[in-house]
C-alpha positions as YAML, in Angstrom:
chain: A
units: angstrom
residues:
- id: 1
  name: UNK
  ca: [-17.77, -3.73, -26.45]
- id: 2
  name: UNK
  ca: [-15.94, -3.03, -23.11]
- id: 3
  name: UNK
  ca: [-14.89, 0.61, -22.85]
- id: 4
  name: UNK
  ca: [-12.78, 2.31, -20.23]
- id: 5
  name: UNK
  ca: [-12.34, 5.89, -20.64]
- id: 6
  name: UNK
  ca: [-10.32, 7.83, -18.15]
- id: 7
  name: UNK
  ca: [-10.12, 11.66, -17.03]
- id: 8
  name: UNK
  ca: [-8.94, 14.20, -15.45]
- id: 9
  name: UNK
  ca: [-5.33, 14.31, -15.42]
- id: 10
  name: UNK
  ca: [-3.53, 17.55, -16.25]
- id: 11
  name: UNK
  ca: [-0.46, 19.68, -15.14]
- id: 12
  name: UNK
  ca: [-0.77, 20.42, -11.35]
- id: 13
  name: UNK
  ca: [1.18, 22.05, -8.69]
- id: 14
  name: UNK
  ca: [2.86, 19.97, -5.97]
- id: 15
  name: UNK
  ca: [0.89, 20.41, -3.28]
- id: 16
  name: UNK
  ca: [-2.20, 20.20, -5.02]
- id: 17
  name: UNK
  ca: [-4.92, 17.85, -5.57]
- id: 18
  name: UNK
  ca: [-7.15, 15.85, -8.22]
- id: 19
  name: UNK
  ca: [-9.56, 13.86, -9.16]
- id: 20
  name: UNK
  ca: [-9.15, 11.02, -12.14]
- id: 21
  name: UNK
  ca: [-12.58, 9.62, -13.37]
- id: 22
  name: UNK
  ca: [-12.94, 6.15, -15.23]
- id: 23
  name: UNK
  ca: [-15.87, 5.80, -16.89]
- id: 24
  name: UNK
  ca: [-16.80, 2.32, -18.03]
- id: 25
  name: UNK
  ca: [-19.29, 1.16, -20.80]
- id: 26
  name: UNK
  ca: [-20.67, -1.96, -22.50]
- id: 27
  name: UNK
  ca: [-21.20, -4.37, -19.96]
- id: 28
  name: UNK
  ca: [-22.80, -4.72, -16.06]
- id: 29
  name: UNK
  ca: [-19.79, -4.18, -13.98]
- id: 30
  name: UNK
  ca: [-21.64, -4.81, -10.52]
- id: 31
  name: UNK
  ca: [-19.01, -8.25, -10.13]
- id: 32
  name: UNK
  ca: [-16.27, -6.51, -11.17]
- id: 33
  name: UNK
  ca: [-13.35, -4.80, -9.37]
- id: 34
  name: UNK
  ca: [-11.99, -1.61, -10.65]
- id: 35
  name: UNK
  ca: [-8.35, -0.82, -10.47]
- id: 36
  name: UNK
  ca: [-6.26, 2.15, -10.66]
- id: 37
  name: UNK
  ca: [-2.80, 1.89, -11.89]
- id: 38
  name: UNK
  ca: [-0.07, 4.31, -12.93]
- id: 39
  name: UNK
  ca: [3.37, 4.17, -14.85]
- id: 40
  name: UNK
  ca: [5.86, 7.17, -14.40]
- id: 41
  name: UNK
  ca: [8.48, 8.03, -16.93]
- id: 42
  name: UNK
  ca: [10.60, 5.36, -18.33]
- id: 43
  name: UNK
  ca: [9.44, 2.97, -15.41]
- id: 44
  name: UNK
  ca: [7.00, -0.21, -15.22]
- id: 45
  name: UNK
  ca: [3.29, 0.38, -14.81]
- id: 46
  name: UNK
  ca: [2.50, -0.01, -10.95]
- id: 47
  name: UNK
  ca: [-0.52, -0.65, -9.18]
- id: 48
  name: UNK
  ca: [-2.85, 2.10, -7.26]
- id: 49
  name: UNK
  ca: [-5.47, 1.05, -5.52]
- id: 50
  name: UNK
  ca: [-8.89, -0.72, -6.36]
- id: 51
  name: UNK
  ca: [-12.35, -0.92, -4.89]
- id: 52
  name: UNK
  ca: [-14.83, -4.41, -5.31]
- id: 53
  name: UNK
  ca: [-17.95, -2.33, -7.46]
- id: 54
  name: UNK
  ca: [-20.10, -5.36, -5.63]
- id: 55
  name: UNK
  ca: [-19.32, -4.38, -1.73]
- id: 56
  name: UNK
  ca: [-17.40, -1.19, -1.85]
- id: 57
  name: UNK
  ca: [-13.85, -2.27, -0.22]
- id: 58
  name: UNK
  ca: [-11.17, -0.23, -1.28]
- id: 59
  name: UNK
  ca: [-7.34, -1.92, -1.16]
- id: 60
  name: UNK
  ca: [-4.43, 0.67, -1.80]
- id: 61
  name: UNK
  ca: [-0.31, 0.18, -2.22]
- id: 62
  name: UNK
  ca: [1.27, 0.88, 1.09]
- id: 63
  name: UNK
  ca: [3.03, 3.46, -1.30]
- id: 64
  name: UNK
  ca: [-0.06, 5.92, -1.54]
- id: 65
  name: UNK
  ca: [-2.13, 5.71, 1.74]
- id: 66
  name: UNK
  ca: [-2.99, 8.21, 3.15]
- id: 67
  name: UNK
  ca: [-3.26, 10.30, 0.07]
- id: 68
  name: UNK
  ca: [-5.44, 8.55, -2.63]
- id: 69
  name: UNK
  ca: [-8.45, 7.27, -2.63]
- id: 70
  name: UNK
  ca: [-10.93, 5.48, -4.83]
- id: 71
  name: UNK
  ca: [-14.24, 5.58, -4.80]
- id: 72
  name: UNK
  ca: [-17.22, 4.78, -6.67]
- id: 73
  name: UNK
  ca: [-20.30, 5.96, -8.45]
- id: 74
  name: UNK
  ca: [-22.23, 2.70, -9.69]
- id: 75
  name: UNK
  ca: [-24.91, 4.81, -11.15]
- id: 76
  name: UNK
  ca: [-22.67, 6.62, -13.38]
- id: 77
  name: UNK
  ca: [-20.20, 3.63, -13.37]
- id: 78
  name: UNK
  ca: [-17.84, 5.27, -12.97]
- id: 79
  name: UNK
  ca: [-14.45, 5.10, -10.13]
- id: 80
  name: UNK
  ca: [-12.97, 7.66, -9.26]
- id: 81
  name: UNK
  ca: [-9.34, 8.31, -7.89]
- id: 82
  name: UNK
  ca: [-9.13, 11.59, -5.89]
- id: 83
  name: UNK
  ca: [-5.41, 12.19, -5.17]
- id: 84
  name: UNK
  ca: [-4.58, 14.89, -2.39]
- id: 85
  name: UNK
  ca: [-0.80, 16.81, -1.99]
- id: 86
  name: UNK
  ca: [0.66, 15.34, -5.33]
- id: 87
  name: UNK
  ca: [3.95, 15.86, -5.28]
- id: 88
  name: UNK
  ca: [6.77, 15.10, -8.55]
- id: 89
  name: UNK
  ca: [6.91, 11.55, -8.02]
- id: 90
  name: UNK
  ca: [3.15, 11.16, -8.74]
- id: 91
  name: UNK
  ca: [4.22, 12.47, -12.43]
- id: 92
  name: UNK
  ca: [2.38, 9.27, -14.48]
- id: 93
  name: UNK
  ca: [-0.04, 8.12, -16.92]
- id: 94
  name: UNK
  ca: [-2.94, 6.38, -14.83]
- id: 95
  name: UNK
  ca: [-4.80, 3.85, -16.02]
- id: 96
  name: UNK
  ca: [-8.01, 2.19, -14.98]
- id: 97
  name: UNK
  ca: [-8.91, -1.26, -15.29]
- id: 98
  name: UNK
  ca: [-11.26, -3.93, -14.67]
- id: 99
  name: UNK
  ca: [-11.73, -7.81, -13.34]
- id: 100
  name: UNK
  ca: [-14.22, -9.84, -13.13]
- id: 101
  name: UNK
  ca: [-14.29, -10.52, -9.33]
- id: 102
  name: UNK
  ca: [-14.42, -14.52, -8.50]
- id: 103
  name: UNK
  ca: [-14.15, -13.63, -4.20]
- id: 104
  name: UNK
  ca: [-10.50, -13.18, -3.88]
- id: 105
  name: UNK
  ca: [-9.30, -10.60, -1.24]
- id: 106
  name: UNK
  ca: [-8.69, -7.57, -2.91]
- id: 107
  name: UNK
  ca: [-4.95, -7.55, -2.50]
- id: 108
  name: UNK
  ca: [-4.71, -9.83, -5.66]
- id: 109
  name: UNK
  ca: [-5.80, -7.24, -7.62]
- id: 110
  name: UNK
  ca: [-2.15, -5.62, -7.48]
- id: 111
  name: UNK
  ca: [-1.42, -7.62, -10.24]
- id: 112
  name: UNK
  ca: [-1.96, -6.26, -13.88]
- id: 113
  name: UNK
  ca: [-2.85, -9.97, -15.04]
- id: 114
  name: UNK
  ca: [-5.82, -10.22, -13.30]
- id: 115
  name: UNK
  ca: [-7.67, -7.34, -14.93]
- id: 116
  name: UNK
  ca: [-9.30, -8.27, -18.39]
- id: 117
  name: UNK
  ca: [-10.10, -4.71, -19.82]
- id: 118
  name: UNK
  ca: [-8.18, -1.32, -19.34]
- id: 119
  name: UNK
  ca: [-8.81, 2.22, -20.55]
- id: 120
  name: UNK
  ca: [-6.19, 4.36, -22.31]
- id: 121
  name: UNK
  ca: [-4.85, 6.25, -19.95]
- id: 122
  name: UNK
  ca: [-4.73, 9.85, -18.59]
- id: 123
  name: UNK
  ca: [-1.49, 11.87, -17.78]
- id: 124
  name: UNK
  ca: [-0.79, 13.51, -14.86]
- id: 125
  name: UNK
  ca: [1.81, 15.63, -14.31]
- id: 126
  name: UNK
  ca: [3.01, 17.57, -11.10]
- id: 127
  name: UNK
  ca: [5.79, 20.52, -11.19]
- id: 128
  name: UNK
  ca: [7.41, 21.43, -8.23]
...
């Protein structure tokens, strides 16, 4: 069974910085590409960034360069979404997520339909 667990998320300053882990179990993910999603307060879930586990290219929303970035660690399998001078508006659960990758560019993998398996979810939550 596909699991996704996420972590890291807490109460932060703005201004500070963090690092969400997703750590994935029960299947080989080396095809797959892992994406990072979040959903503020009474708003639709939005898309992050993601990263192809098989060659290591990261895509990001125009939204958040600049200040998050995903990475990977394929021995742990685990992604990771290191987040630098939160501020309010980053206030979300984030969720990680996975698709099997058939060779489309990574920019279609903004779109919450394409991933088969997600995790739960980890709050983060920045006061000013």
């Amino acid at each position: 069974q596909v699991q996704l667990v996420e972590s890291g998320g807490g109460l932060v300053q703005a201004g500070g910085s963090l690092r969400l882990a997703c750590a994935a179990s029960g299947r080989a993910f080396s095809g797959y590409v892992m994406g990072w999603f979040r959903q503020p307060p009474g708003r639709e879930r939005d898309f992050v960034a993601a990263i192809n586990l098989s060659d290591s290219t990261t895509y990001a929303a125009d939204s958040v360069k600049g200040r998050f970035t995903i990475s990977r660690d394929n021995a742990k399998n685990t992604v990771y979404l290191q987040i630098y001078s939160l501020k309010p508006e980053d206030t979300a659960v984030y969720y990680c997520a996975a698709a099997p990758s058939f060779g489309p560019a990574l920019p279609i993998y903004s779109a919450e339909g394409e991933y088969d398996y997600w995790g739960q979810g980890t709050q983060v939550t920045v006061s000013s």
